[in-house]
N, C-alpha and C positions, 0 to 999 in steps of 0.2 A: 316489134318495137325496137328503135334504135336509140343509142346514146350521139348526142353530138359534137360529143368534144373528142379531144382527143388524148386528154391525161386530167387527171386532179391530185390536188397536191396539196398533202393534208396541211391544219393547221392555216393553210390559207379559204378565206372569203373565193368564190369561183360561182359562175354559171351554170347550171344544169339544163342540157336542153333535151326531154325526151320528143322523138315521131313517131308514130303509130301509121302505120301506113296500110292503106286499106284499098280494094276496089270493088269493095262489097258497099253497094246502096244501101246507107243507115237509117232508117224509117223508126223515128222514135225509139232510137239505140241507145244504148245506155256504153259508159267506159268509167271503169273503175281503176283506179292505181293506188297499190300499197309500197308505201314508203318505209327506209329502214328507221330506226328510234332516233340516229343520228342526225335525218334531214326532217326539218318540219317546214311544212308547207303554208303561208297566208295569205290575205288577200293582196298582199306588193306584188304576186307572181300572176305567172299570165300565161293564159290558154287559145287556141287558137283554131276554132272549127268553122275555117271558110276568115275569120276576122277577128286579128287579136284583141281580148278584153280581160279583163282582171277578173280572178278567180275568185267566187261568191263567197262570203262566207257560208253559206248555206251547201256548198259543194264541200266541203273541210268537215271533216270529221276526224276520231283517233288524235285528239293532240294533237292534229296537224299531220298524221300520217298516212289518212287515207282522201284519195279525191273521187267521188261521184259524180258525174254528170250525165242526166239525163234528158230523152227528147232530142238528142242527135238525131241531124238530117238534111244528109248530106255524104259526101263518099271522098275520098282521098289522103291528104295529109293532112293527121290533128296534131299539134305541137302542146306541148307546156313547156315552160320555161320556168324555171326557179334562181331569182338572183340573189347573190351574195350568200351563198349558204357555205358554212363551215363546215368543211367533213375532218373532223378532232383527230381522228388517229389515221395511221396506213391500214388497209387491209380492203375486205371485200365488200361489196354493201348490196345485195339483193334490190331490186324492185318487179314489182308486180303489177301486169294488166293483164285486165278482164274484160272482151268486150263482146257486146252481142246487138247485132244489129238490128233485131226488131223490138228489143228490151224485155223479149218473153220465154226467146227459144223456142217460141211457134216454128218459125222460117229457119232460123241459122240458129247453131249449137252457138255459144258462148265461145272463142278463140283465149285463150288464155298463153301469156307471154312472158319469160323472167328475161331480164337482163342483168347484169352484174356490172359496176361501177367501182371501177378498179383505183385506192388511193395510194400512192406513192409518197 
């Protein structure tokens, strides 16, 4: 999973773009991401498997901290994007994905990924 910017800066409103990049065939895969307390996720933000659309509310869970989406199907680059989100103070912000391509662990282990989101 990569971050696609290239600074954030606290106290200001900014884009968040995470990509998950894959070449493993998702067959009813599932991708989870846990967000820090700081960033809350709604349905204004937008995900992108194969074709950007606005995240469900039924994907949101945790306050707004955690994203599910399952029934992927499909291989390559998935994007979310988060706009206008405040990140309050400087410091480090964890995020978290989970993803497992066949949504069982039958076929592929779960690939699990932090990134850190560095605010200045």
């Amino acid at each position: 999973m990569v971050l696609k910017s290239a600074s954030y800066t606290s106290g200001q409103a900014t884009t968040i773009r995470l990509d998950y990049y894959t070449d493993t065939l998702f067959v009813n895969g599932t991708l989870t991401i846990q967000l820090p307390s700081e960033i809350t996720v709604t349905t204004a933000d937008n995900v992108n498997f194969g074709v950007w659309r606005s995240i469900a509310a039924s994907e949101i869970s945790a306050d707004g901290h955690t994203l599910t989406f399952t029934g992927i199907n499909t291989s390559g680059d998935f994007a979310i994007q988060l706009d206008n989100k405040l990140i309050p103070t400087q410091g480090s912000y964890d995020i978290f994905a989970q993803a497992d391509a066949d949504g069982s662990e039958n076929s592929y282990s779960a690939d699990t990924e932090t990134v850190t989101l560095i605010s200045q």
